[in-house]
C-alpha positions as CSV (number, residue, x, y, z in Angstrom):
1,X,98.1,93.1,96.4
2,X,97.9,92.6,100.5
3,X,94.1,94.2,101.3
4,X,95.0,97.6,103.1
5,X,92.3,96.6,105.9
6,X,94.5,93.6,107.1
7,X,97.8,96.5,107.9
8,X,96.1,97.7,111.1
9,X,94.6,96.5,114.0
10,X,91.6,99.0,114.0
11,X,89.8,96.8,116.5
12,X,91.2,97.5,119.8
13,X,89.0,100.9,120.9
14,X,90.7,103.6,123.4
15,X,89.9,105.8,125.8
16,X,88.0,108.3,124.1
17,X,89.4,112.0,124.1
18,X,87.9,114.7,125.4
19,X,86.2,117.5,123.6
20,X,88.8,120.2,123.2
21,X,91.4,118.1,121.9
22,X,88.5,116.7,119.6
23,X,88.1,120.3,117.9
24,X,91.5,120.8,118.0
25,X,92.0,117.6,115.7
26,X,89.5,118.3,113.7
27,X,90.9,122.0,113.0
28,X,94.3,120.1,112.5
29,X,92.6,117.4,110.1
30,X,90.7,119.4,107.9
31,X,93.6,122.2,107.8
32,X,96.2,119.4,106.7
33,X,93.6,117.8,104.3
34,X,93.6,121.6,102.6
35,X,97.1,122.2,102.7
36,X,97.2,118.7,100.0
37,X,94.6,119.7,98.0
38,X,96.8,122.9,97.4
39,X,100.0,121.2,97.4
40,X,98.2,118.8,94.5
41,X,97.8,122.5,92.3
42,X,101.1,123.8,92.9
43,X,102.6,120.7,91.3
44,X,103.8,120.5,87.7
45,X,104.1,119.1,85.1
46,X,101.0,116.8,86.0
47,X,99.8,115.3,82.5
48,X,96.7,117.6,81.0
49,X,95.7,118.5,85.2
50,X,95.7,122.0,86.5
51,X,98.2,123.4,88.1
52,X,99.4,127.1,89.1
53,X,101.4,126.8,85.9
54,X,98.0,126.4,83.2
55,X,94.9,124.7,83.1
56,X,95.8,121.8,81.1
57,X,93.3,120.2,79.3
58,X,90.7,122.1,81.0
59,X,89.0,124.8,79.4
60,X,86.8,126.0,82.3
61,X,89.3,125.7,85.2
62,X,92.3,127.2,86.3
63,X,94.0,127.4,90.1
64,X,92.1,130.4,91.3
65,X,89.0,127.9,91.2
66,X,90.7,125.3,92.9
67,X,91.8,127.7,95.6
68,X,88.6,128.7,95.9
69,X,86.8,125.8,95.8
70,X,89.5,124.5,98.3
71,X,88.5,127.2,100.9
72,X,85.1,126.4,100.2
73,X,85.2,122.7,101.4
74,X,87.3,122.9,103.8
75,X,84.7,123.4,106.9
76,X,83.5,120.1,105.8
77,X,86.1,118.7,105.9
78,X,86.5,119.7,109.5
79,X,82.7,118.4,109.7
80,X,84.0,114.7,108.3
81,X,87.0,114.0,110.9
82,X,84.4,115.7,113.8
83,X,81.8,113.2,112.4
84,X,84.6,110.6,112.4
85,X,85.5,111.4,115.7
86,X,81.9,111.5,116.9
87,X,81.4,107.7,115.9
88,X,79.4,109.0,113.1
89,X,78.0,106.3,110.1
90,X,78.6,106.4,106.7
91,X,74.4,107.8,106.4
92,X,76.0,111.1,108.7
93,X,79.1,111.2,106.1
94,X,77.5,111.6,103.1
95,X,75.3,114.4,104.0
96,X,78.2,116.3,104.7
97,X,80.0,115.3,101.5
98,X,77.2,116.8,99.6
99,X,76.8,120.0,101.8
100,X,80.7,120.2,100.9
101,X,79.4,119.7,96.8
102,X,77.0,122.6,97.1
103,X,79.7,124.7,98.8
104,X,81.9,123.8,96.3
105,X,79.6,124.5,93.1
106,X,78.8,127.8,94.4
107,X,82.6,129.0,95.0
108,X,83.0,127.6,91.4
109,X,79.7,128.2,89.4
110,X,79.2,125.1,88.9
111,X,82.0,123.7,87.8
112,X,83.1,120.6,89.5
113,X,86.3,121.4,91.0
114,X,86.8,118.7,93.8
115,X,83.8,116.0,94.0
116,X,86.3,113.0,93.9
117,X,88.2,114.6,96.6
118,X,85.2,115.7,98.6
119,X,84.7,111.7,98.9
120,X,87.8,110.4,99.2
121,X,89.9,113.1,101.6
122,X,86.6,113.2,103.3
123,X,86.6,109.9,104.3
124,X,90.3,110.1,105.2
125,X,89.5,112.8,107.4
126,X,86.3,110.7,108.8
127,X,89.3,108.0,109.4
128,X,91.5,110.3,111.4
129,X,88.8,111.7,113.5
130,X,88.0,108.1,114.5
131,X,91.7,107.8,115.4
132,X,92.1,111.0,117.2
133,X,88.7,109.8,119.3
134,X,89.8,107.0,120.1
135,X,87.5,104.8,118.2
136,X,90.6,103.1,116.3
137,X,94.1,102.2,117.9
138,X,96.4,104.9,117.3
139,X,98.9,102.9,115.3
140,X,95.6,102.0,112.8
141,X,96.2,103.5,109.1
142,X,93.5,105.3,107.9
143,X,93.1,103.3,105.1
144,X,92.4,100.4,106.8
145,X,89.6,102.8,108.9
146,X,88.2,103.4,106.4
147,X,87.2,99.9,105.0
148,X,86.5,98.9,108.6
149,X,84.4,101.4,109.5
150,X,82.2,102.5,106.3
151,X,83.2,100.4,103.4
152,X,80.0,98.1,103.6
153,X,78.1,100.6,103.2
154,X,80.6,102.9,100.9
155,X,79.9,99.7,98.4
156,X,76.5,99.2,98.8
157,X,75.8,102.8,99.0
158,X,73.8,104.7,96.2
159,X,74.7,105.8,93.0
160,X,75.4,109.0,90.6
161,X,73.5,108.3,87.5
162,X,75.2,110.7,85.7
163,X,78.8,110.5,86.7
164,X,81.9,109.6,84.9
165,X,83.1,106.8,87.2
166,X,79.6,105.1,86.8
167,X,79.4,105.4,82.9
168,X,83.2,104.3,83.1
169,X,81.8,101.7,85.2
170,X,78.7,100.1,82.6
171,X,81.4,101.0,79.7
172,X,84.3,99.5,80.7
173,X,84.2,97.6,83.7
174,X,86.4,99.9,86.2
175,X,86.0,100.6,89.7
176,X,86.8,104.0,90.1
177,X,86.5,105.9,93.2
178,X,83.4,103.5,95.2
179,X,85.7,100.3,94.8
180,X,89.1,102.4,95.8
181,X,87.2,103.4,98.8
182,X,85.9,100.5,99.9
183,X,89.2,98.7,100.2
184,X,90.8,101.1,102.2
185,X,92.5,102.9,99.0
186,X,95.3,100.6,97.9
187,X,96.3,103.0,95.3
188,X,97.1,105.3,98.3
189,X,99.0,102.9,99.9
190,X,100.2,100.4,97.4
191,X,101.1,103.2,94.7
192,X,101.1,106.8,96.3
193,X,103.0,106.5,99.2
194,X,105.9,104.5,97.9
195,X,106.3,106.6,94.6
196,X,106.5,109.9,96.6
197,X,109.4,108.6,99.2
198,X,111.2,107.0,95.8
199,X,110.7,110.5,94.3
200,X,112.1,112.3,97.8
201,X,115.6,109.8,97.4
202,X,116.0,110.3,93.8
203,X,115.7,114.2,94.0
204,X,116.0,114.9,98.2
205,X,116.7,118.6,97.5
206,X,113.4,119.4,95.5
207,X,110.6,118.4,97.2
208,X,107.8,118.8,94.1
209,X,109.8,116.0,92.4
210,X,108.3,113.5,94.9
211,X,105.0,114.7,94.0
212,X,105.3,114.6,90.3
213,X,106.9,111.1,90.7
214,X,103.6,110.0,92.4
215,X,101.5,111.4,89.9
216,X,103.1,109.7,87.0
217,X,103.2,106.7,89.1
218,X,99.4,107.1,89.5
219,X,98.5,107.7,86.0
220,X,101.1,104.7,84.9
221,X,98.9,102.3,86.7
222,X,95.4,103.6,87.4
223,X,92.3,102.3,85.8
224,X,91.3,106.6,86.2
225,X,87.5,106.9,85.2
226,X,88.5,110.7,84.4
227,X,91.0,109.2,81.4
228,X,88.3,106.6,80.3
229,X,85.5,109.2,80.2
230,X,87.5,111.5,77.7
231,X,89.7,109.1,75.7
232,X,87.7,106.1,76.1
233,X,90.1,103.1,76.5
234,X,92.3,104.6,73.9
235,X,93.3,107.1,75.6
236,X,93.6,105.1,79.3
237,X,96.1,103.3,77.6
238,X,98.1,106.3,75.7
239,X,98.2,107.6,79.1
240,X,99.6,104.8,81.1
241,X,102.2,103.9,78.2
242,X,102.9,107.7,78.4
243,X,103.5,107.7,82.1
244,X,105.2,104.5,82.3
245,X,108.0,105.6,79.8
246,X,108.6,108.8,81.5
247,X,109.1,106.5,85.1
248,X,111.3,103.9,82.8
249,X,113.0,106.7,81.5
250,X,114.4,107.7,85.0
251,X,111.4,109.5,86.1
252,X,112.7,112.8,88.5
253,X,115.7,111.1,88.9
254,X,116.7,112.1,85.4
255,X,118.4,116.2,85.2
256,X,115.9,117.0,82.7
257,X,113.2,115.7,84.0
258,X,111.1,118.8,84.0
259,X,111.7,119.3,79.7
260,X,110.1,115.4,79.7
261,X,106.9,115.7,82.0
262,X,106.2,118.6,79.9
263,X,106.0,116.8,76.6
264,X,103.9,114.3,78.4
265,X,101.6,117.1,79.5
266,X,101.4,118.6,76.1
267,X,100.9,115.4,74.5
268,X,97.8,115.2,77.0
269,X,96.8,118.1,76.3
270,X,96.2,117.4,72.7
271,X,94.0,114.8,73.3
272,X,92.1,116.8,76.1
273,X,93.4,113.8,78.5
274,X,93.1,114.5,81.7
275,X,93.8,112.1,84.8
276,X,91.4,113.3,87.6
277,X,91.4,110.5,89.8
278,X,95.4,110.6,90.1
279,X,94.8,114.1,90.7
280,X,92.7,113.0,93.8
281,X,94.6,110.0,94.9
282,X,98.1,112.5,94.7
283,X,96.5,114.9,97.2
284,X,95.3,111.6,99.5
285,X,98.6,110.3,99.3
286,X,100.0,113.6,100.6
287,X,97.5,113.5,103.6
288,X,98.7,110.2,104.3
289,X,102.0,110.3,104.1
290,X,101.7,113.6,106.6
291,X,99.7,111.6,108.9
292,X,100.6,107.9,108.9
293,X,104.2,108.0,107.5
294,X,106.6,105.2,106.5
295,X,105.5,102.4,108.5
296,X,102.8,103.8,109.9
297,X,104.7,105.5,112.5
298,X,102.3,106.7,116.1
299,X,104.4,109.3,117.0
300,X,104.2,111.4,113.9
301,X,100.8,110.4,113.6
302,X,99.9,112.0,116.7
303,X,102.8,115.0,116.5
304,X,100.6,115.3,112.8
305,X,97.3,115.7,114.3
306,X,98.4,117.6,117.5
307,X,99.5,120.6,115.6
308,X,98.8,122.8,112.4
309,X,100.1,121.9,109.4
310,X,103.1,124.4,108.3
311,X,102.9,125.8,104.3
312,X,105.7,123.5,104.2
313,X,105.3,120.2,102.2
314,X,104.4,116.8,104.4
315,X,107.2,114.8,102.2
């Protein structure tokens, strides 16, 4: 796997921009980082996950939440890229990401709707404030930001006792969100991004198809904390053998592929699976595809930031 970090050449600082266009990219930024976390709901079938359709194998979580809890963090998000943008260090960063966890647990009542997205969109959206400040080239991916800037200190950062990617962690060995992070998000790039243009040529007329085919291709070959922390390492591996014969099968480029992501879903279901980390790295895929493109191209990266998203999708 090529490091993400070595794709860019983050090094070459430009003329920094001027405050209003600043705002105005940091409005754009956090808007577009929304607009994913909602295009990641109104996608199904995503094995056991929410969606608009049903709550999967969640019992205390449907859309609504996520909507709300989207709305919620999304002036933090804002806060990240203006951070970003600002020069800001990971130290900065974090007290917004857990300003953005109390917003969040109040619009949901506690239940933890988005903490793996508050991290890793955030730091996205830390990435392309940099970029939009001129702190990083322009033709920089944000992955490779992102390990430039913070991922020292993402991986040497502190802990969550309690959380599901650390017991994962002292279980079973995986990396979970920290590691992703600190590389610059390879699953993003490596995974992600390829799946959901392969999903846009096998079914170019239906544009959820690329987004289901990413998720599958997510779950097929991520070591997801989430899946570890409910099915132990039984179930990881039920769910990547699950995912993997739905994308051998033909994935969306199959007529009825809908009838056979839904079998996968029930069969999650069953077993209370549910992939949350996909989930996340779906929606980050989205924001980078919208932003960087195939290949990473500067002009839609700057067309991307320069403008609002539509309600249309970014793939």
């Amino acid at each position: 796997m090529t490091p993400v970090a070595s794709r860019a050449a983050y090094a070459r600082p430009v003329q920094a921009a001027d405050t209003a266009h600043l705002m105005a990219a940091a409005d754009a930024i956090a808007d577009l980082a929304a607009h994913c976390l909602l295009l990641e709901v109104e996608t199904w079938p995503k094995p056991g996950l929410v969606s608009h359709i049903d709550s999967g194998s969640h019992l205390d979580m449907d859309a609504a939440m996520f909507r709300r809890s989207t709305d919620a963090i999304r002036p933090y998000l804002r806060a990240l890229a203006e951070a970003g943008a600002q020069g800001r260090g990971m130290g900065r960063l974090r007290v917004i990401g857990l300003e953005a966890e109390a917003a969040m647990f109040t619009a949901t009542q506690g239940v933890n709707a988005h903490r793996g997205a508050i991290f890793g969109m955030g730091l996205l959206c830390a990435a392309a404030g940099a970029r939009a400040g001129g702190l990083a080239d322009s033709t920089a991916v944000l992955g490779a930001i992102v390990a430039h800037r913070w991922g020292p200190d993402i991986a040497d950062g502190p802990v969550l006792l309690r959380s599901h990617g650390r017991n994962a962690y002292r279980r079973y060995g995986a990396g979970g969100a920290r590691v992703e992070a600190a590389l610059g998000f390879p699953s993003v790039y490596d995974i992600g991004l390829p799946a959901l243009q392969q999903g846009a040529r096998m079914a170019p007329s239906d544009a959820e198809a690329a987004r289901v085919q990413a998720c599958f291709s997510l779950i097929a070959a991520l070591q997801d904390t989430n899946l570890l922390h409910r099915g132990g390492a039984p179930g990881l591996i039920f769910a990547q053998n699950a995912a993997r014969l739905f994308l051998d099968d033909g994935g969306v480029g199959v007529g009825n592929w809908r009838f056979r992501g839904h079998a996968v879903h029930r069969a999650f279901v069953a077993r209370r699976l549910s992939p949350g980390g996909s989930a996340d790295l779906l929606a980050m895929s989205l924001f980078v595809h919208a932003l960087d493109g195939p290949g990473g191209n500067a002009q839609r990266i700057h067309d991307a930031i320069s403008r609002r998203p539509s309600t249309e999708c970014p793939i």
